[in-house]
LOSESE-753689 format. One record per residue (C-alpha): residue in one letter; x, y, z. Coordinates in steps of 0.05 Angstrom, whole numbers, plus 5000, padded with zeros to 4 digits. Each point is the difference from the previous one (the first is absolute). Example, Ala and Ser with C-alpha at 12.3 -4.5 7.8 and 13.67 -1.06 7.14 Angstrom:
BEGIN
A524649105156S502750694987
REM end
This chain:
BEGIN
X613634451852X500349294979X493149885033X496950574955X503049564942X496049455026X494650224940X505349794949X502649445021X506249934936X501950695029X499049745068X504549324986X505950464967X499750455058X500649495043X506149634967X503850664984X499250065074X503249295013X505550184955X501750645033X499849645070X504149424974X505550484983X501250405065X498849245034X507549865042X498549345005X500849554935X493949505026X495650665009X501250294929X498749234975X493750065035X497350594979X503549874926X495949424997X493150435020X501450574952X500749444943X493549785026X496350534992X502250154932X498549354976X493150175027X499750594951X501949634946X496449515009X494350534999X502550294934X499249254971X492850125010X499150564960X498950064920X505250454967X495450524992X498949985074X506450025025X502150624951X494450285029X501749845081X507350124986X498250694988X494950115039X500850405073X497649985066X496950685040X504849905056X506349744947X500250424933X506349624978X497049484944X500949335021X506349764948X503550625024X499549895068X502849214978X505850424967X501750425056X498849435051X504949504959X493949444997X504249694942X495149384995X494350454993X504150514950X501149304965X493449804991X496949984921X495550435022X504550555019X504549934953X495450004943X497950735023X507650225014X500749794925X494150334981X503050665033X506749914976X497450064924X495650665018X493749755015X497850355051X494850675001X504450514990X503549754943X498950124927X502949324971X501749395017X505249514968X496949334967X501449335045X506549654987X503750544951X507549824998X505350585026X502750104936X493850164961X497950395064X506250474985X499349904919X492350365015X503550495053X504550224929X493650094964X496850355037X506250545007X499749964920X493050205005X502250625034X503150274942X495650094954X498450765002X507750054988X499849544939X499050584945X505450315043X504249414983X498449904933X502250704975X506849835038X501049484964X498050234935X505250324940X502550715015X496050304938X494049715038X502950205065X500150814976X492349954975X498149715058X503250545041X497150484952X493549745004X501349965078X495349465007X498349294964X492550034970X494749695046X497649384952X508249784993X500650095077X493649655020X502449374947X506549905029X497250075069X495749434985X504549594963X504750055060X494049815048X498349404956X506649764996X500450005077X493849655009X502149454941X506849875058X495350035054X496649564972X504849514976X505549995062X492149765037X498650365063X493750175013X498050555044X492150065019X496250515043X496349785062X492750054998X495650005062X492349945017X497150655023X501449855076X507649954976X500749425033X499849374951X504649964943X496349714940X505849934940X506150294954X498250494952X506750074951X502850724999X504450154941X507050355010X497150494980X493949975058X505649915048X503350574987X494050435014X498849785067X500550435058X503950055064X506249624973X495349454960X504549364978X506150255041X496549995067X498149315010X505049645046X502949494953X502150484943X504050415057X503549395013X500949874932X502750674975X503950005065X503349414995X502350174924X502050665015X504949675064X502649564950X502150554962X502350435062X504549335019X503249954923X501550825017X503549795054X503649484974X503450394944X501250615053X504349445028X502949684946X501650534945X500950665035X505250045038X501050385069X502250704976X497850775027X495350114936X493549594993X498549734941X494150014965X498049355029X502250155064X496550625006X493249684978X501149475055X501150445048X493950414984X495249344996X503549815070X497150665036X493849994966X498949175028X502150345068X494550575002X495249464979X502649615061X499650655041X492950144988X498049255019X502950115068X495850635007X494549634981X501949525057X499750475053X506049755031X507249764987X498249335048X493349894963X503950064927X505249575020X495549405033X500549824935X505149494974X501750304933X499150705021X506149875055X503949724929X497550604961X502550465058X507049755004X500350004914X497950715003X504950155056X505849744959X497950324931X499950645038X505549985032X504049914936X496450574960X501550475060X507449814998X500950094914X496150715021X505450115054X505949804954X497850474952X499850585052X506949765024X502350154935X497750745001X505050125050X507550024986X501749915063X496349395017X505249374982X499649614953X500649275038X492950295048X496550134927X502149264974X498749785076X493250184991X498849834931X502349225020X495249995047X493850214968X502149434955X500449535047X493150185028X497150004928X503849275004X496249785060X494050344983X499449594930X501049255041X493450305039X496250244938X501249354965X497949575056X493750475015X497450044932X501249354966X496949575078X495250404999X497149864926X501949325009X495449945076X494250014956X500249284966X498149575052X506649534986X504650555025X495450295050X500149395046X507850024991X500550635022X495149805058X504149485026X506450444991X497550535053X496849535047X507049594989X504150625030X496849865071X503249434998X506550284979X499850455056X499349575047X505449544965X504550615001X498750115078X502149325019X506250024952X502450695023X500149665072X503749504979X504950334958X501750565049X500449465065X506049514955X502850674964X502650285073X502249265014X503750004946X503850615012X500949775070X503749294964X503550334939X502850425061X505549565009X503950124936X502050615031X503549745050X508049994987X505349555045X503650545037X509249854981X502349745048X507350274976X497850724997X502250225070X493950535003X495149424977X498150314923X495249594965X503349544947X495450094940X503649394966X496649565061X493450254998X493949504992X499450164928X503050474963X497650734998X499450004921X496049385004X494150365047X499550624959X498349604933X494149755040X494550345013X497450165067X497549575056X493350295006X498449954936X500549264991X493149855032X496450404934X504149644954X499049345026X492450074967X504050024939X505149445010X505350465004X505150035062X503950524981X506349515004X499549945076X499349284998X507449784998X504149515036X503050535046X493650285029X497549685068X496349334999X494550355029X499450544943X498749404953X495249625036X496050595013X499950244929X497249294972X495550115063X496850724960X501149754925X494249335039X496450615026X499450424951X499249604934X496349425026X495050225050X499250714990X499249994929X495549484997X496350265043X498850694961X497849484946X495149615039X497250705021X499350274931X497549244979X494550205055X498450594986X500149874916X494349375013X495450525049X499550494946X499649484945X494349725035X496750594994X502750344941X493750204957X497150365064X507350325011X500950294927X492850224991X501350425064X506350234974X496750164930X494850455031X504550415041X505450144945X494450274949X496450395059X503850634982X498850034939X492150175010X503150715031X505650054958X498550614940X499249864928X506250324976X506549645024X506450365008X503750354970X494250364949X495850215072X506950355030X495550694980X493649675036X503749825062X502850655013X492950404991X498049435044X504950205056X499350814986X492649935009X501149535071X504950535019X494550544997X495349625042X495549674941X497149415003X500749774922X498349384978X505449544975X503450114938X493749544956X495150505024X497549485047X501249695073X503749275008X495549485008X499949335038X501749474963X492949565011X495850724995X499750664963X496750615037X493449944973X500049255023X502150095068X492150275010X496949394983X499149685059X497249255021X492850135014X498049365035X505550095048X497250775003X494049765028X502749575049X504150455029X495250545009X495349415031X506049925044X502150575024X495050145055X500549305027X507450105009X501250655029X497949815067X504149345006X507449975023X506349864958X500449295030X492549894971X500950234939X506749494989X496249485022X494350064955X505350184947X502449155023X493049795001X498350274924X506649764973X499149245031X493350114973X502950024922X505549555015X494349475013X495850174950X506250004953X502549295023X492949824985X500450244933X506049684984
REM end
């Protein structure tokens, strides 16, 4: 296959270093994975180096472009393929960006360049305001003087000309806020061929509100947007669940809407692990494994308030089994709250680059704690049976020699009895240590040995074992500072990936969507997702993914009979020849 790619030789150089990098991985030896490491990077500094070539205009057009024998288009196969220099590039990220705000074929608006979050949302409340103008005459009598009230229930209906002016004076006052809080929000306009986008062309809330399939609330970064508010709000829910209503039998109100938002989050959850096809494909996913153990808690405590509450249907039950079950829905609700928090708040906070990289370093960091935690486990478990073996010894008690039948003398033991029970035990010593503690087993009347042997751990422990966890994490902290842009750009394009497939509507106001959703997949449909509309890749909407690159069209096709009679072997090694060709040609240019 990589011969056929020979045409396209960016496709062919990615191919060729997401091969590396798969090799390097299942490589035993750590010289072999170096090796081929080194070769994958070498090849994708090829393709970048490619990409440098190439006007903007260019490269938007060649990252989206596909090959006959490859219909993934090129960024996403960069995405998939974790080519995090190429992801990295200007180039790609300018069209990532361009994507992220809607501006792709199959959306009806795109977001203006650099507009802040807050006035993102501010526009996001405008355009809900818009939504209510064919209930404004509606409102108006409401709020009117009962005298008026009666005529207007008389009259059943407000005259046309009044309706229509408060209608518009609504609309205008919407538009002066739109206006004034200074997010724009222009339509894309394309050339006939659909495939050159010329300019903005300012929509009015109004405008925006008239688009179809979902409009203003389908491009990726008001999802995130709305989203993030509404978790905001979901997490203050939580906290005054917590806080203010205490454990008892009866929800309150507060309660009760939690509870109801809680099931609603998990259908949504449900219905993306449908969409993944399988349980191991949903979870490959970092945050979907957190989301999965959040959801498993917040379940788990609804189910046990439910249970409770049947418990108490039935005399018979007792009373210390319904409280028994009631605590520990709480305590799962507890647990479930540290996760939420956590969850939520890291992942808003992963997308400003300052954070990201800390939370890169973090996870790469725990490899090193595990193997930290190996080597100290070894350790701890080797001197904690030594020092059971040593602290042994109290035990022993000088048998009286005046007691004819030889009773032990408890007055002329070692130490006394009392003494050894206000310790703690033996084995324990060797996790305390860590902490400085000894648990009082470093007196005079222990064995010389037992002291010796516990300066010998408190040396081990504190002064080579924990310095070298920090030299690790030092290590590992510089390697991903080195590279740190590359890193969170990577990490920036995977967290808003789901959101290109995510509908519209957040949870909880699509609860009624995702259950017609699941009736109709339970019937054997096929509907489309809850927008009216497939997800999308994050570099390409459906109508893009049929533009394809046509000068590496041609060459393929000029290729393909010259290649089908040649062996695999061939084929790689005019793959080699065609990329030494470039890397030449690219040294040259340099």
């Amino acid at each position: 296959p990589l011969g056929k790619e020979g045409g396209e030789p960016m496709r062919a150089a990615l191919l060729a270093s997401q091969t590396y990098l798969d090799l390097s991985e299942r490589e035993r030896t750590q010289k072999g994975a170096a090796a081929k490491l080194a070769d994958a990077e070498r090849f994708e500094q090829l393709a970048v180096g490619m990409l440098d070539l190439l006007s903007p205009h260019g490269a938007a057009q060649l990252l989206q472009g596909c090959s006959l024998t490859c219909p993934t288009p090129l960024l996403d196969l960069a995405i998939e393929g974790r080519s995090k220099k190429f992801v990295a590039h200007e180039h790609s990220q300018r069209l990532i960006a361009q994507r992220w705000r809607g501006a792709f074929v199959s959306s009806h608006c795109v977001l203006e360049d650099g507009a802040s979050l807050s006035s993102l949302l501010a526009r996001a409340v405008c355009q809900l305001l818009i939504l209510l103008v064919p209930a404004v005459p509606q409102l108006a009598g409401a709020s009117s003087p009962p005298r008026a009230r009666r005529s207007q229930r008389m009259r059943l209906s407000m005259p046309r000309g009044e309706a229509d002016s408060l209608a518009a004076a609504w609309t205008d006052a919407v538009e002066a806020w739109a206006a004034l809080l200074g997010c724009i929000v222009h339509s894309p306009s394309f050339e006939a061929d659909e495939q050159h986008y010329l300019g903005p062309v300012e929509l009015s809330v109004a405008e925006v509100a008239a688009l179809p399939e979902g409009g203003f609330w389908q491009v990726p970064r008001v999802k995130f947007v709305v989203r993030a508010a509404i978790d905001i709000s979901y997490l203050l829910l939580f906290a005054h669940v917590l806080l203010w209503c205490p454990p008892d039998l009866w929800c309150s109100p507060a309660e009760s809407v939690f509870y109801s938002w809680t099931a609603t989050n998990a259908l949504e959850e449900y219905l993306q692990y449908l969409s993944a096809g399988s349980l191991k494909g949903h979870l490959r996913g970092f945050w979907n494994v957190v989301d999965a153990l959040k959801y498993a808690l917040l379940l788990f405590a609804v189910a046990a308030h439910a249970i409770a509450l049947a418990l108490w249907l039935f005399p018979l039950v007792p009373r210390a089994m319904l409280y028994a079950t009631l605590a520990n829905g709480r305590i799962s609700l507890s647990l479930g709250a540290l996760v939420t928090c956590l969850r939520s708040l890291f992942a808003m906070l992963a997308y400003q680059q300052s954070f990201g990289v800390l939370f890169i370093s973090c996870f790469r960091i725990m490899a090193d704690i595990k193997r930290f935690m190996v080597m100290l486990t070894i350790v701890m478990l080797a001197f904690a049976i030594a020092f059971s073996g040593l602290l042994s010894v109290e035990n022993l008690v000088v048998p009286n020699s005046a007691e004819p039948d030889g009773t032990p003398d408890e007055a002329n033991a070692i130490e006394p009895r009392a003494a050894q029970e206000a310790r703690g035990p033996p084995w324990a010593i060797s996790f305390w240590a860590i902490f400085g503690e000894s648990l009082g087993h470093e007196t005079q009347s222990q064995p010389r040995v037992v002291a010796v042997l516990l300066w010998v751990y408190f040396m081990l422990s504190q002064c080579v074992l924990i310095n070298l966890l920090t030299a690790l994490m030092s290590e590992t902290w510089e390697r991903v500072n080195e590279a740190a842009d590359d890193e969170w750009k990577f990490l920036y394009v995977s967290n808003i990936d789901e959101f290109f497939g995510l509908p519209p509507v957040p949870p909880p106001f699509n609860a009624w969507l995702i259950l017609r959703h699941l009736c109709l997949r339970d019937r054997g449909a096929d509907p489309e997702m809850l927008a009216g509309r497939r997800a999308e890749s994050i570099s390409m909407a459906e109508a893009e993914l049929r533009k394809r690159s046509k000068m590496a069209q041609r060459d393929l096709v000029r290729n393909e009979a010259a290649s089908e009679g040649r062996t695999v072997q061939a084929q790689l090694s005019e793959l080699a020849m065609r990329l030494r060709r470039i890397e030449r040609c690219h040294a040259r240019a340099g």
